[in-house]
C-alpha positions in Angstrom: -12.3 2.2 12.2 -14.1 -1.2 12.4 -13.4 -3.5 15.6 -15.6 -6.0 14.3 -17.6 -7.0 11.2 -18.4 -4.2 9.2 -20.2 -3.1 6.1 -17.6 -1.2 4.1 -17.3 0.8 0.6 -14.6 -0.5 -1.1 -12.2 1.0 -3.8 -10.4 -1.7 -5.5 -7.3 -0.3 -7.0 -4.1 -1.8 -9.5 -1.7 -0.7 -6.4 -1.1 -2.1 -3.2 -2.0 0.2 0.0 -0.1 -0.1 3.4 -0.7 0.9 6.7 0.1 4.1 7.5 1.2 4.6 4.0 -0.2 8.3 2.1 -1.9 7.7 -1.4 -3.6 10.3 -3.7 -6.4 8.8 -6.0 -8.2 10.5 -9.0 -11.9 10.1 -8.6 -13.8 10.3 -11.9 -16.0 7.2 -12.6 -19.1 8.2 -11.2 -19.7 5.3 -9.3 -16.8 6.4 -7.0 -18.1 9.8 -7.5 -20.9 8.4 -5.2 -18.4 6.4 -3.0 -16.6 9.7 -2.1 -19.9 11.7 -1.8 -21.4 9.0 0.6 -17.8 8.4 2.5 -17.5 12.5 2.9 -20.7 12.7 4.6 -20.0 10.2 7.0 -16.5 8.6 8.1 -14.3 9.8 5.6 -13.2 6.0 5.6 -13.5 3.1 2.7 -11.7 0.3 2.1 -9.1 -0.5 -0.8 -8.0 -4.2 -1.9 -5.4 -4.8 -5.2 -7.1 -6.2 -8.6 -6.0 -9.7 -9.3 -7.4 -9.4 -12.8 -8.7 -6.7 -14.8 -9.4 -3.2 -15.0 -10.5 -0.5 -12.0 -12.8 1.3 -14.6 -16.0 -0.8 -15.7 -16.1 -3.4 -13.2 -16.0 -7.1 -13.8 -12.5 -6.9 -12.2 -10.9 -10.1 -10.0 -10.1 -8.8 -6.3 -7.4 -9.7 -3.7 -9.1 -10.6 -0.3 -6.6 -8.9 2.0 -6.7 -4.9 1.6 -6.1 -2.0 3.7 -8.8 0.9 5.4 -7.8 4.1 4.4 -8.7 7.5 5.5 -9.4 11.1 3.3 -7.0 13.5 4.5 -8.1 16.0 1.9 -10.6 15.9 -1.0 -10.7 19.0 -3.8 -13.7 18.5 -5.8 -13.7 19.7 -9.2 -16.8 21.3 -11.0 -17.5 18.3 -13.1 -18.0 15.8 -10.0 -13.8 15.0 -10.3 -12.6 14.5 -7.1 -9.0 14.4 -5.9 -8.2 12.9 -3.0 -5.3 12.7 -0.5 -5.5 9.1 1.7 -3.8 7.8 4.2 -3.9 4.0 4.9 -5.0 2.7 8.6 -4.9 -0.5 9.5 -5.2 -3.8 7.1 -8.3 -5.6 6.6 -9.9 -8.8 5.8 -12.7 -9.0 3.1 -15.3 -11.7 4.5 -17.6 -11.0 2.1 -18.3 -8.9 -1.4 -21.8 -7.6 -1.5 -23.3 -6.5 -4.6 -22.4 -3.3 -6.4 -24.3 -0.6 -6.1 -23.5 1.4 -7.3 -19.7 0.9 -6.1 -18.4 -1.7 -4.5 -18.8 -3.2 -1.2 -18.0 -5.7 1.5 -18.4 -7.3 4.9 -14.8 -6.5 6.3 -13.0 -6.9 9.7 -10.1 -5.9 11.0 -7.1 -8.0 10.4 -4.5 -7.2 12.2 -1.7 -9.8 12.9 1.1 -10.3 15.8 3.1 -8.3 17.5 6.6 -7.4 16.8 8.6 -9.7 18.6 12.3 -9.5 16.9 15.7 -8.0 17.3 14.6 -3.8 16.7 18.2 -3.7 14.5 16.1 -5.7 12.0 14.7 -2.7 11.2 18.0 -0.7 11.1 18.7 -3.5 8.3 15.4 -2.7 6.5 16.6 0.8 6.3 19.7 0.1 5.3 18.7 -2.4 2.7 16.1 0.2 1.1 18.7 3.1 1.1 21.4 1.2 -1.0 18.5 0.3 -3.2 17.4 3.8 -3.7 20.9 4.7 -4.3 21.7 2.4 -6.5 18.3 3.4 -8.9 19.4 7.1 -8.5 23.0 6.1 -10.1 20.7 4.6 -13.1 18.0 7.5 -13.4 15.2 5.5 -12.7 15.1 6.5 -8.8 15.2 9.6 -6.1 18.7 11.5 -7.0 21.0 12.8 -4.5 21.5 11.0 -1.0 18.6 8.9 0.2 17.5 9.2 3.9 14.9 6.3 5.3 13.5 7.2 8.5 11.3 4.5 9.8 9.0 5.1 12.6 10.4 4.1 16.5 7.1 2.0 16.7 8.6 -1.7 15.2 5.1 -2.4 13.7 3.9 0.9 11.9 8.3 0.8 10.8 7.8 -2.7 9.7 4.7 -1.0 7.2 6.7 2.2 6.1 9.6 0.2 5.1 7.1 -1.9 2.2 5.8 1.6 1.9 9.0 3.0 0.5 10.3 -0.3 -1.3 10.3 -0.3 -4.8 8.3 -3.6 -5.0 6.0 -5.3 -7.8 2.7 -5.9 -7.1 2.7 -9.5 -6.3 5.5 -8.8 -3.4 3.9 -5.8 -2.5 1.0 -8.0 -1.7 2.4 -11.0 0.0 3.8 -8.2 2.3 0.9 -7.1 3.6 -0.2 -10.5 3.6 2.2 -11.6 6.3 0.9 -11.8 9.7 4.2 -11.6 11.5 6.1 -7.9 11.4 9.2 -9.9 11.6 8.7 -12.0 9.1 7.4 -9.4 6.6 10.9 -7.5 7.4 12.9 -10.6 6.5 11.3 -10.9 3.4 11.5 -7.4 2.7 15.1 -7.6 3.2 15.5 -10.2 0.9 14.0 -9.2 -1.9 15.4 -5.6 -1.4 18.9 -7.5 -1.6 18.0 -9.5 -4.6 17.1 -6.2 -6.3 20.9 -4.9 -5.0 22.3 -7.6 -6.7 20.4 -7.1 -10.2 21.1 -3.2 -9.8 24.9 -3.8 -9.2 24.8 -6.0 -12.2 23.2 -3.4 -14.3 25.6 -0.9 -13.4 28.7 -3.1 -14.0 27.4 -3.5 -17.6 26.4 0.2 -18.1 30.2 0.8 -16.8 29.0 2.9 -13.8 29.7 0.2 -11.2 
């Protein structure tokens, strides 16, 4: 992991990573062929950011500045340079600069941490609570996890704070002003919120489906 300034590869993706969060990504443009290749001979660690604009095949594509390190937990190649690869994310990061590609991307990067977690710890029993009744509420309309939903956060407030975006069902653009926020509590607060706005839509799709 970088403690200061780094030279990184970098994956930009259409998804948003957290901390601490698992992701498995398809590898078949050969230009991150040769990101994996170089990564797996060395520390198995590049760096992700979410697309603003565009595509992730062909380049050209717009890039967030805030993005997360991740780590290969697993990689199966395939016989025609596919790779398939299990990640995990590991702390956030700050782009500080995008070099050229070459052939994949990369960037100057440092570690960008935040505050601590400073709150009430029942905020997070709130974030649980919050995601659950959304989870439950999907499940009654099919478009969710069935059967009774268990969160279980992490004891640790700030890697909790991260597995709580983690399991929200969240669009892209509040995916990414969550791991924006610097401040653990804030970034529950907000994640409570919109997980309660999306409670109130569900209910109101369920009253009109006559499932309420």
């Amino acid at each position: 992991m970088p403690t200061s300034e780094t030279h990184q590869a970098m994956f930009p993706l259409s998804t948003v990573l957290f901390p601490h969060a698992e992701l498995p990504i398809h590898i078949f443009e050969p230009r991150y062929q040769a990101l994996v290749a170089d990564v797996m001979a060395g520390s198995k660690e590049f760096g992700t950011v979410l697309i603003s604009a565009g595509s992730e095949v062909g380049g050209g594509e717009k890039r967030t500045n805030i993005g997360t390190l991740l780590r290969v937990e697993m990689a199966v190649p395939f016989d025609d340079g596919r790779w398939m690869l299990v990640t995990r994310g590991i702390e956030r990061i700050k782009v500080l600069e995008w070099l050229e590609d070459d052939p994949y991307p990369k960037a100057i990067v440092e570690p960008h941490p935040g505050s601590d977690f400073s709150g009430d710890p029942e905020l997070i029993d709130t974030a649980a609570a919050s995601l659950r009744r959304v989870r439950m509420l999907l499940s009654e309309l099919d478009e969710g996890p069935c059967g009774p939903i268990d969160i279980d956060l992490s004891d640790d407030p700030m890697r909790a704070s991260w597995m709580a975006c983690a399991l929200a069902p969240l669009g892209l653009i509040d995916a990414q002003q969550l791991l924006e926020c610097t401040d653990p509590v804030e970034r529950l607060t907000q994640l409570i919120e919109l997980c309660r706005a999306r409670i109130t839509d569900l209910q109101h799709l369920l009253s009109e489906s006559g499932n309420a």
